[in-house]
ZATITOR-493018 format. One line per field, with one value per residue (C-alpha): x, y, z. Coordinates in Angstrom, 2 decimals, m for minus. Layout:
N
xx: [X, ...]
yy: [Y, ...]
zz: [Z, ...]
END
This chain:
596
xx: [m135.64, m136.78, m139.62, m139.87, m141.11, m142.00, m143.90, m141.25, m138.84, m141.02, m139.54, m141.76, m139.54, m140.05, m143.41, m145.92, m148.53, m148.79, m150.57, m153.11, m151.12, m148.02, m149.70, m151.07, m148.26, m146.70, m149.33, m148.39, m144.59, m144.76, m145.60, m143.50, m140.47, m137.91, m138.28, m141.54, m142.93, m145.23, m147.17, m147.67, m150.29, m148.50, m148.86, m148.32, m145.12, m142.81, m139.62, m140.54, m141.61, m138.17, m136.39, m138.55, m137.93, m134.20, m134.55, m136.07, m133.58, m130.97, m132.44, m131.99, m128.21, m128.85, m125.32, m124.71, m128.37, m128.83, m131.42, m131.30, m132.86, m133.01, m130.99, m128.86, m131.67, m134.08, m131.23, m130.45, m134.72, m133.80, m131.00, m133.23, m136.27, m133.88, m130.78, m128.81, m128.47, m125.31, m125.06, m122.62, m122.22, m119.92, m116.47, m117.52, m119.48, m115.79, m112.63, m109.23, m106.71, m103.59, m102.95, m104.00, m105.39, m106.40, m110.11, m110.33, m112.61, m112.28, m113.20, m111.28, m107.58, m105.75, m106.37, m105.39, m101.64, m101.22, m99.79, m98.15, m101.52, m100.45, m104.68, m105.17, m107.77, m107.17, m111.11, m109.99, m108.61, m109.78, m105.85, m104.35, m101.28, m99.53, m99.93, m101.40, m102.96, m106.36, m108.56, m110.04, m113.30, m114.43, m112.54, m113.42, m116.43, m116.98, m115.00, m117.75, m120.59, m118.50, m118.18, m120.86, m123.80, m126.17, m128.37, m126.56, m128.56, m127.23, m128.17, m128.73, m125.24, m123.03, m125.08, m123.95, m120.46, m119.83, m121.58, m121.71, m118.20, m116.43, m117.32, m116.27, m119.12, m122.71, m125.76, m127.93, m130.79, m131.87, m134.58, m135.65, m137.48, m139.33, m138.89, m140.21, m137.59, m134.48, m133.87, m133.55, m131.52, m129.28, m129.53, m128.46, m125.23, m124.01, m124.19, m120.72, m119.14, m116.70, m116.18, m113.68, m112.20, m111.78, m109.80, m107.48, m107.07, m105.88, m103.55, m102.18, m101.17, m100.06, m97.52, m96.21, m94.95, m94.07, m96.56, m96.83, m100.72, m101.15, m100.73, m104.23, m105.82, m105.45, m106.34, m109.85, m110.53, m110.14, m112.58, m115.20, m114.98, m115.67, m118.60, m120.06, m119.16, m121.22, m124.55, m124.74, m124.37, m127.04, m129.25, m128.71, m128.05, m128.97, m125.74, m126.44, m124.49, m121.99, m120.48, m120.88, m118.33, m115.83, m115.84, m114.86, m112.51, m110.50, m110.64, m109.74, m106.25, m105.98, m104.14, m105.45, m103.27, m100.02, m101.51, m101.34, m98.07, m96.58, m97.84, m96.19, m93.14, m93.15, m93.67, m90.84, m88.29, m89.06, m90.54, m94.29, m94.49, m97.64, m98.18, m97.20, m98.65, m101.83, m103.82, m102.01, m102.33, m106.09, m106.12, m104.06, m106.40, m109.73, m108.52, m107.53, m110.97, m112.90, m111.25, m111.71, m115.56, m116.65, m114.56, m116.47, m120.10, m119.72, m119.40, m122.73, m124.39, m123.38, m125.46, m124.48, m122.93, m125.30, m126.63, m130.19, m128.08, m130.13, m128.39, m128.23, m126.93, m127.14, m125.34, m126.19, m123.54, m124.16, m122.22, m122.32, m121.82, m121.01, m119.63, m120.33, m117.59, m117.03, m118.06, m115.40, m117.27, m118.01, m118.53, m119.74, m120.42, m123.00, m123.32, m126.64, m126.51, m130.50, m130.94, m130.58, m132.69, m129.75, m127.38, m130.71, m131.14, m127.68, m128.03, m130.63, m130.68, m133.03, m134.37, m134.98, m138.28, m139.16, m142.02, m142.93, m146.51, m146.78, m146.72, m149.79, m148.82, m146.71, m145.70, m144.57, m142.76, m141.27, m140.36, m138.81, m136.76, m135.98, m137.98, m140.04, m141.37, m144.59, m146.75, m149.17, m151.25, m151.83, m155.74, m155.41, m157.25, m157.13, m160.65, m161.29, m163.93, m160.74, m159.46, m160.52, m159.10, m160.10, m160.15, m162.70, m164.19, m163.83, m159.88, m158.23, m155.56, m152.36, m150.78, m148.23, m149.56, m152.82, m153.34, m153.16, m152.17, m149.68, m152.57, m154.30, m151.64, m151.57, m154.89, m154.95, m151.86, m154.00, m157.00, m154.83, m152.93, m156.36, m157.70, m154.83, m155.55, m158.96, m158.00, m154.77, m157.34, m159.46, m156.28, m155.46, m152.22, m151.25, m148.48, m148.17, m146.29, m145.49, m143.59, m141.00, m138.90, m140.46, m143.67, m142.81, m141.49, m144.44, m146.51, m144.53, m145.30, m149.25, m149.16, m147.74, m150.51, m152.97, m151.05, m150.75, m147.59, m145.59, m142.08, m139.79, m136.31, m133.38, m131.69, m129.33, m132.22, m132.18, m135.45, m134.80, m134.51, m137.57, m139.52, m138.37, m138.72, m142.78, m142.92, m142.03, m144.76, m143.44, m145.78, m149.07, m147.91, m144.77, m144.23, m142.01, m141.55, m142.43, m138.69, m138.19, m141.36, m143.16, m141.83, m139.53, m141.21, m144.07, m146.54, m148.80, m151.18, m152.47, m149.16, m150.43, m153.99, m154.21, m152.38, m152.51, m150.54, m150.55, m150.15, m148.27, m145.00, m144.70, m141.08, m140.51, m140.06, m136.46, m135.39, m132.41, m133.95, m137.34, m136.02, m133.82, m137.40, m138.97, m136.23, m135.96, m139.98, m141.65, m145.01, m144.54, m143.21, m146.52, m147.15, m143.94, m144.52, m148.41, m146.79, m144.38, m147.19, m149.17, m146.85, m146.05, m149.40, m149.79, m146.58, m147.95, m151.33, m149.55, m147.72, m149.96, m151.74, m149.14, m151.76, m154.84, m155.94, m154.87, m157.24, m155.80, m157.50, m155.34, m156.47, m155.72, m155.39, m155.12, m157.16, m154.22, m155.12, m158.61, m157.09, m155.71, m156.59, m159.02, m157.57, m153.93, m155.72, m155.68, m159.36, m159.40, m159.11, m161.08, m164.03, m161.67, m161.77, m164.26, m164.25, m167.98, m167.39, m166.38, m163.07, m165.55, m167.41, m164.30, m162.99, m166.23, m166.48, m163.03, m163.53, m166.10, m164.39, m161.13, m163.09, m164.91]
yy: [m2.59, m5.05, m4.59, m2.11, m3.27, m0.41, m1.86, m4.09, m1.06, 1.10, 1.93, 0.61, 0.94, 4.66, 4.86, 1.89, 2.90, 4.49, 7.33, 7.16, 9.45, 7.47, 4.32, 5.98, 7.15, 3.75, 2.67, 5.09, 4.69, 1.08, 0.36, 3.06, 3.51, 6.23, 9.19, 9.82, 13.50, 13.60, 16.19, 15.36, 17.21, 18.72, 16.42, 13.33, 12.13, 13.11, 12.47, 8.71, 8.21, 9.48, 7.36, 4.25, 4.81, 5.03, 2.09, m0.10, 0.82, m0.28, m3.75, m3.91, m3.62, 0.21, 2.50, 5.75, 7.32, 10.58, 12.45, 15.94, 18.83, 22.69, 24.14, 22.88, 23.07, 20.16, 18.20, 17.90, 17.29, 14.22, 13.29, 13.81, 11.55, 8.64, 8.37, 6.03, 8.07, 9.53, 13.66, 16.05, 19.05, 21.61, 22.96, 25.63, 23.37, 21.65, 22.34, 22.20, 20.46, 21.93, 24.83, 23.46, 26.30, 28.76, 27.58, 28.09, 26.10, 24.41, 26.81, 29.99, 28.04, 27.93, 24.39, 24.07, 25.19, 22.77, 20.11, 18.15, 18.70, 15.14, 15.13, 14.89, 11.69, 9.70, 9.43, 6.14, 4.85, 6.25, 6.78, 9.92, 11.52, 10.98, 7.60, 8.18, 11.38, 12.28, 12.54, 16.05, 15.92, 16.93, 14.85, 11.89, 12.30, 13.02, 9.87, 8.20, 9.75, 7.56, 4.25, 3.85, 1.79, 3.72, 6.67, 10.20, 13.48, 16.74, 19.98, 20.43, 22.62, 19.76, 17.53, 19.81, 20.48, 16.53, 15.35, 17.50, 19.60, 17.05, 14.16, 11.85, 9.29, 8.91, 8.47, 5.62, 6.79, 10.12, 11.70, 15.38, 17.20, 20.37, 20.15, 23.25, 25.20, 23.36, 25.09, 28.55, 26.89, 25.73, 29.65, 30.58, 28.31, 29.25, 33.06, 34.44, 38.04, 40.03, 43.22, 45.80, 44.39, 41.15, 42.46, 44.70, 42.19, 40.13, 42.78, 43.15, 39.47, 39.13, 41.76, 39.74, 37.09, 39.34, 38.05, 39.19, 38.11, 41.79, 43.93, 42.63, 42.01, 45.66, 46.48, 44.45, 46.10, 49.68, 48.25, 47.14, 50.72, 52.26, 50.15, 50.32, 54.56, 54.98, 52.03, 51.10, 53.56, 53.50, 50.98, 47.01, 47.49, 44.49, 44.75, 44.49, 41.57, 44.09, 45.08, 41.18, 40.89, 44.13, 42.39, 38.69, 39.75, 41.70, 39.14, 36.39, 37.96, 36.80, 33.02, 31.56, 29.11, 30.84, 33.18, 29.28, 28.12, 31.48, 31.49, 27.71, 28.66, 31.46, 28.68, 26.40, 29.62, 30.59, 33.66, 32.87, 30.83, 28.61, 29.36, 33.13, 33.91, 32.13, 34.71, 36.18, 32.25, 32.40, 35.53, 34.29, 30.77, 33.06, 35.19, 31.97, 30.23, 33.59, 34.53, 30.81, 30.72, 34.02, 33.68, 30.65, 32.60, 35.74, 33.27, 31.60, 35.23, 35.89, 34.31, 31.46, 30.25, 27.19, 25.41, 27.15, 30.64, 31.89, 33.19, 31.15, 33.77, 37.27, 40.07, 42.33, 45.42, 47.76, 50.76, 53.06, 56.39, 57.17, 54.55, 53.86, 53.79, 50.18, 49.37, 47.57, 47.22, 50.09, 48.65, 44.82, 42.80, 39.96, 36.90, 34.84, 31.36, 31.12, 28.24, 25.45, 23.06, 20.98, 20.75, 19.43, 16.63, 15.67, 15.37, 13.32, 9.44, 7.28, 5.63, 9.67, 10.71, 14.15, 15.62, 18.70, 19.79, 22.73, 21.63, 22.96, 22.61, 19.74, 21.42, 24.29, 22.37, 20.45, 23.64, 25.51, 22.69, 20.39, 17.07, 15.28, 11.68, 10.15, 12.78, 11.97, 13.97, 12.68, 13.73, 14.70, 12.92, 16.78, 17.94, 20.78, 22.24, 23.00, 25.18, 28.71, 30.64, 34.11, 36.60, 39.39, 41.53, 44.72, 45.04, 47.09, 45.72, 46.43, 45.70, 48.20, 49.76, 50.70, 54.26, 55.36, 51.63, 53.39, 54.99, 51.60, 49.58, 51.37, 51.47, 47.73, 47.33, 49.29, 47.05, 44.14, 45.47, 46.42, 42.92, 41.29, 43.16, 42.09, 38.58, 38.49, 40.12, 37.14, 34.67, 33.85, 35.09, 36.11, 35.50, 38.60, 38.23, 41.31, 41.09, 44.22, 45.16, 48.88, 47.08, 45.43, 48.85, 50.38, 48.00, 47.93, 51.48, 50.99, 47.91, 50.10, 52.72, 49.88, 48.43, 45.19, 43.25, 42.22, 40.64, 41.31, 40.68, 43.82, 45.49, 42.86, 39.87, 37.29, 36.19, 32.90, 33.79, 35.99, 32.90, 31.10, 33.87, 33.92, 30.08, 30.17, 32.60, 36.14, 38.78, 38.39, 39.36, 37.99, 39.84, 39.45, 39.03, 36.17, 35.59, 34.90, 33.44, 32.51, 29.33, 26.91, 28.67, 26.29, 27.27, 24.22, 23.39, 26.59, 29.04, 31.46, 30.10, 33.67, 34.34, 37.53, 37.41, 40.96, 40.74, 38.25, 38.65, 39.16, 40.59, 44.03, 45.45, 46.31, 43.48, 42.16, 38.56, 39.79, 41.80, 38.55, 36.45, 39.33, 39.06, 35.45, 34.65, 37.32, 36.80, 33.17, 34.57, 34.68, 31.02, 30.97, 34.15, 32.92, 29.52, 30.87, 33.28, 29.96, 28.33, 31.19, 31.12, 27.20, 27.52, 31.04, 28.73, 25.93, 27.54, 26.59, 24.17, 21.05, 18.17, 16.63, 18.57, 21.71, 24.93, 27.55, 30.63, 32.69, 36.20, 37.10, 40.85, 41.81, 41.41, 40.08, 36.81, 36.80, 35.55, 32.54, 31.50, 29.29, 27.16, 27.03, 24.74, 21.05, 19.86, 18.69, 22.10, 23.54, 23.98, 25.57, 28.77, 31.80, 34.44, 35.78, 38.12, 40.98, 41.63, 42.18, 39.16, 37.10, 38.50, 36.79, 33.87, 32.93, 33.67, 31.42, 28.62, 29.61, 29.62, 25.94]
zz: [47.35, 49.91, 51.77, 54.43, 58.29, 59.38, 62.65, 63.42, 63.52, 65.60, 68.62, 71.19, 73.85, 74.07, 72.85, 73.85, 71.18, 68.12, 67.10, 64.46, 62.41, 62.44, 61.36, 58.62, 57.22, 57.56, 55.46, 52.81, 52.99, 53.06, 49.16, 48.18, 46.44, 45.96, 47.49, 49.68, 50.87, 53.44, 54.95, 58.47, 61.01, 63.99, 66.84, 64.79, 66.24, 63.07, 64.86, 65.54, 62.05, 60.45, 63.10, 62.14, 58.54, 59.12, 61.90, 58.58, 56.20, 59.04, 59.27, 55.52, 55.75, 54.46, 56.17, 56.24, 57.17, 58.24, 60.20, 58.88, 61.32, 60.24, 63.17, 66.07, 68.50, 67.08, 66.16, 70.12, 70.40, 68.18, 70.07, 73.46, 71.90, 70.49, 72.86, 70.32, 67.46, 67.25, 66.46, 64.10, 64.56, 62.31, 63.11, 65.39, 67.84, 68.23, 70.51, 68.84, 70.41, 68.60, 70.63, 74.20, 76.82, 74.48, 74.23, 70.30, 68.51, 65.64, 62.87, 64.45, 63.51, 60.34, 60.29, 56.51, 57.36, 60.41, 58.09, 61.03, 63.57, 65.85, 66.46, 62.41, 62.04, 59.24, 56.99, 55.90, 58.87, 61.77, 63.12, 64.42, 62.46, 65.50, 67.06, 70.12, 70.33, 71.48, 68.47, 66.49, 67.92, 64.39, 62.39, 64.71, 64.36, 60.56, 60.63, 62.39, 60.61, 57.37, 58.58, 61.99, 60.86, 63.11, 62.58, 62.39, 63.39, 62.04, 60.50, 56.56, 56.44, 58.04, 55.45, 52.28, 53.49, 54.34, 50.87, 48.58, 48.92, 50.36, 48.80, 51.60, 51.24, 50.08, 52.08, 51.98, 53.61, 54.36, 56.68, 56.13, 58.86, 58.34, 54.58, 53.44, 55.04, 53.17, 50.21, 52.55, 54.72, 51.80, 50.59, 53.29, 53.86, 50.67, 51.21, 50.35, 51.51, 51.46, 52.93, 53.12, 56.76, 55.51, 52.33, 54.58, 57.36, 53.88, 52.48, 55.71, 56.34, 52.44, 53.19, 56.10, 53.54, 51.29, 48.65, 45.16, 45.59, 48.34, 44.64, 43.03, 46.06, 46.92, 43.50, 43.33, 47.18, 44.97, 42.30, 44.95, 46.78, 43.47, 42.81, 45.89, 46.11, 42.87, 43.14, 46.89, 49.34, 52.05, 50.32, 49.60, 45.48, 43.48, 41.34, 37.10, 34.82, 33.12, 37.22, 38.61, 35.99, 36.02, 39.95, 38.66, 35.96, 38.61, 41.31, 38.58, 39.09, 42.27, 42.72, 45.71, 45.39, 45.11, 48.22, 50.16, 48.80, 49.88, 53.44, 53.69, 52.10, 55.30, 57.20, 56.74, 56.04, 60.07, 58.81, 60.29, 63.28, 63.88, 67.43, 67.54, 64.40, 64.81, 63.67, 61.10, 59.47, 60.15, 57.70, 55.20, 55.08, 55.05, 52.55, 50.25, 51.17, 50.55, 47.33, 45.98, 46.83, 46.14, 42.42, 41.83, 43.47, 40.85, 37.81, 38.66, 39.17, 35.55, 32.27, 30.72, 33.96, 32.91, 29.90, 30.36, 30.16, 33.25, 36.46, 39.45, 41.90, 42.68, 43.75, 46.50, 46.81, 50.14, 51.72, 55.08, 54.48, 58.57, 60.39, 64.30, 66.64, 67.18, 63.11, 61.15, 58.19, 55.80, 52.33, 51.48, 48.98, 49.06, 46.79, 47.19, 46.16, 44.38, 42.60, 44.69, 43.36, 41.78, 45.40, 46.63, 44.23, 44.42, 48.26, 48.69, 47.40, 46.51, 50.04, 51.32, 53.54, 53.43, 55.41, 56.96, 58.73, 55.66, 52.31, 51.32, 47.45, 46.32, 43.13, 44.49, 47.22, 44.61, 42.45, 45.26, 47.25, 44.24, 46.20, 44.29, 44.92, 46.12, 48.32, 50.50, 53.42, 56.87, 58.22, 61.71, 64.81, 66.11, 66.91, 65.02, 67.31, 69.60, 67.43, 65.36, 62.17, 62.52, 59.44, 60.68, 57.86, 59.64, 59.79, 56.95, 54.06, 54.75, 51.64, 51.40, 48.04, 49.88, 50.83, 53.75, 54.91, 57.80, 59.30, 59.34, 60.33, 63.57, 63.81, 63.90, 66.01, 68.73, 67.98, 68.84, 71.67, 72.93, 72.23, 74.00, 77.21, 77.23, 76.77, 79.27, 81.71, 81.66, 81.89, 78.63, 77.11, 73.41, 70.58, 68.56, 65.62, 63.01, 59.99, 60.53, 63.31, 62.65, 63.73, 66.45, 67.85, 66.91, 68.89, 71.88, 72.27, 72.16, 73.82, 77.05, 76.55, 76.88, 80.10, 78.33, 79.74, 76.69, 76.63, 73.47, 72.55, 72.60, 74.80, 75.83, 75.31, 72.71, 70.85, 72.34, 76.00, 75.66, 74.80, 77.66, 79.78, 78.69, 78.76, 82.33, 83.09, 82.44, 80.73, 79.56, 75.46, 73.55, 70.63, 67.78, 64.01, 61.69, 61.48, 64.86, 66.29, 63.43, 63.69, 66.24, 69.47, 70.89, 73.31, 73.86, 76.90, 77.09, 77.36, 75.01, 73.41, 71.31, 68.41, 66.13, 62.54, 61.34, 57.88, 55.32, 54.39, 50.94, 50.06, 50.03, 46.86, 47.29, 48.71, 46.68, 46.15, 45.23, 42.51, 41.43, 41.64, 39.50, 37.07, 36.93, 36.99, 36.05, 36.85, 37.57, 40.90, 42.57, 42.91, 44.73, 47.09, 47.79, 48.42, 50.84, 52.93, 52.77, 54.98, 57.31, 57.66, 58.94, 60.40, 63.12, 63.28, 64.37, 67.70, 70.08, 69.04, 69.02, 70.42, 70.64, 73.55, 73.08, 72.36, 70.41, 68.59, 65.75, 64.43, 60.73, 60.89, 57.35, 54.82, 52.19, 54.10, 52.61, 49.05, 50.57, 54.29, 53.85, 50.61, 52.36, 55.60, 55.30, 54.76, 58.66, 59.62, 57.38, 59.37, 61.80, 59.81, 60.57, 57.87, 58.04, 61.97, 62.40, 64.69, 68.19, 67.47, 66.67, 70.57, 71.96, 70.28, 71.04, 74.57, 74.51, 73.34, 75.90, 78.64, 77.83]
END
């Protein structure tokens, strides 16, 4: 490939210098070739490097680049920063246009069985099915994603469904933010369900078209009540080899296909109409859809799905034995796309910059999200006088095989609560972040004996409005769990300069992936788990500190942290870390350097 000018491309327009972080990793891009990783300091401008990096390929006549962001919320950051890249979004972020008035979106119509939708866009062509009609906004703008030469910022699920299933085009260049998160994300995107509503709502519709398809559908939605009556009642059930497949032989019988041509053939006989029997259409497509992908799910949870023989799903199987009164759902079944690692690969291309502020291990980066290329890590100009890793040696383990550890969890919930009301007395205000939602509860409760002012999410209050709730000034304590603050919520210049991480969230032991993991890598499964807590760990660190002037303390409560803390910080922030104080003289010290 030609050769890269990086500072020619650098948007200068929006940013009149660069930081020393971005030049350095200019410098390391630069001779590269292939795919790059880098693991970039927070602060460092990431955003303008992947747009540079995109902005170069551009110049060298590269198309089809993509920015790809976690979630829907940085890829409108992206959009914010660089005003000319162009954004995708997925079906449900679009109106549809075929039934005017209704305000559906995209992904709530039977799309599939509007064969003569006049709004229809054409991939090839960029024309309408019906000359003249306004455009599918997503259709128009897949079609745009295809053939603009620009940049295109979207989230890692758009990116799969668009390349990967599809198959429309392939990228040329590819930028991926926050790195270590993509092979969850992926995970997660691929999760496939069905439950008992679903399969009724099905049965229902099949009989409306008097389908020969209703007779083993009803019989698999017997099979899967059985199952789940006997293994899964109460508890998510990791479900064995020998019942993944009594489940896929008896949902083999199913034709997806004939369900389709059926509903069609209702179609053009008068018997369904597309406008008064919108919904019963939408069921008869999700059923198809579902019956197609979760068929195709259960053969990959079964061995010798692959050459290696190993699984590379799983099966999670879960009932309600008492039902609420609004619940539609009583028994489920769950299959977890795992193994990843090969989607990944076939993602990205060569000309692909990955980076992410937590890396920590390369190896296990690679080994978990399937990117592998040149790595290199960015020093920080961050002082890091301005900034303190606290593990006291006075706080107990709470590793869940400890006696006694639920006396001494509360113990130290109090100690924190109490801690947090010293500090928000003197001005300074605190991120608490817990791994359960049975903690969080738990320290609600002594956080209001202590008459520390705390914000939380429930009772009619997202996690995300809480945080802009405290960001705008409200309580003195927001508290919530690594899932939903430990990363994505920043609280720079000073919001909340206290942070105490509870414990580190190594998987329960009847969590349905963990036992997978244990099956699949027996002990192997450590390096992957440390790995994991290593970058929740720089991820909590990392909320409010996010530049060069910031001053941020974080308290590591448990003492699971001890076997890791210090080897999981970059070497700039090493001397960052205090590990030698006990929890009161960790309190003063960081006062000391808050109140600098």
């Amino acid at each position: 490939m030609q050769h890269l000018d990086l500072q020619r491309s650098f948007p200068r327009n929006l940013y009149p210098s660069m930081k020393d972080a971005q030049t350095a990793a200019f410098a390391a891009i630069e001779p590269e070739e292939g795919i790059i990783v880098l693991e970039l300091p927070t602060g460092s401008g990431k955003t303008a490097i992947g747009y540079t990096y995109l902005t170069a390929l551009k110049r060298l006549g590269k198309k089809r680049l993509f920015y790809l962001a976690p979630n829907k919320t940085l890829v409108e950051q992206v959009k914010t920063l660089h005003p000319d890249v162009s954004v995708a979004y997925g079906r449900n972020e679009h109106p549809c246009l075929y039934y005017p008035g209704e305000d559906l979106k995209a992904d709530e119509i039977p799309c599939s069985m509007l064969g003569d939708c006049p709004h229809r866009v054409d991939q090839e062509t960029g024309e309408t099915h019906a000359a003249g009609a306004i455009p599918c906004p997503y259709l128009q703008q897949k079609y745009e994603a295809k053939h603009a030469g620009g940049i295109v910022v979207c989230t890692s699920a758009f990116f799969l469904y668009t390349v990967l299933f599809s198959k429309e085009f392939e990228p040329e260049g590819v930028v991926v933010d926050e790195a270590h998160r993509l092979a969850q994300s992926i995970r997660s995107v691929l999760s496939t369900e069905l439950t008992d509503w679903k399969l009724a709502r099905g049965i229902d519709a099949l009989n409306s078209v008097r389908s020969e398809q209703v007779h083993t559908l009803a019989a698999f939605l017997r099979r899967m009540k059985s199952l789940i009556n006997k293994q899964a009642m109460g508890q998510e059930t990791l479900l064995e080899e020998d019942e993944i497949k009594h489940l896929y032989d008896s949902l083999s019988k199913v034709d997806p296909e004939a369900l389709e041509a059926d509903t069609r053939q209702a179609i053009r006989d008068g018997e369904l109409d597309v406008n008064d029997d919108r919904e019963v259409l939408k069921q008869l497509e999700d059923i198809a859809r579902s019956v197609r992908r979760f068929r195709h799910a259960l053969r990959f949870a079964m061995t010798g799905a692959t050459a290696r023989g190993y699984p590379l799903s799983f099966v999670i199987a879960y009932g309600k034995t008492e039902m609420g009164e609004r619940e539609r759902v009583q028994y489920r079944i769950t299959v977890k796309d795992y193994y990843v690692v090969p989607i990944i690969k076939k993602l990205l291309p060569e000309n692909t910059l990955a980076y992410s502020a937590t890396i920590s291990d390369p190896e296990v980066f690679a080994f978990e999200t399937g990117i592998k290329g040149a790595y290199h890590s960015i020093s920080s100009s961050f002082p890091a006088e301005n900034a303190r890793i606290y593990l006291p040696t006075n706080t107990a383990n709470l590793a869940v095989k400890n006696t006694g550890s639920k006396r001494a969890k509360t113990r130290m919930l109090r100690r924190v609560a109490q801690a947090a009301k010293q500090f928000a007395d003197k001005g300074h205000r605190s991120l608490v972040i817990v791994v359960s939602g049975e903690e969080r509860t738990k320290f609600l409760l002594l956080a209001e004996e202590e008459g520390l002012k705390t914000i939380s999410y429930g009772n009619g209050h997202t996690a995300r409005e809480c945080a802009k709730l405290f960001r705008a000034g409200e309580g003195d304590c927001l508290v919530g769990t690594t899932a939903n603050y430990g990363e994505g919520v920043d609280l720079p210049q000073q919001i909340a300069p206290v942070i105490f991480c509870l414990r580190p969230g190594y998987p329960n032991p009847f969590d349905p992936q963990a036992g997978f993991e244990e099956r699949r890598f027996g002990k192997r499964r450590w390096q992957l788990w440390n790995w994991r807590v290593m970058i929740e760990l720089l991820q909590v660190r990392g909320r409010n500190i996010r530049s060069e002037t910031d001053l941020g303390v974080t308290f590591l409560i448990s003492q699971q942290f001890r076997r890791f803390a210090f080897g999981s910080l970059p070497k700039w922030l090493q001397p960052s870390y205090r590990g030698q104080l006990t929890f009161e003289q960790c309190v003063a010290d960081a006062e000391k350097l808050l109140n600098t």
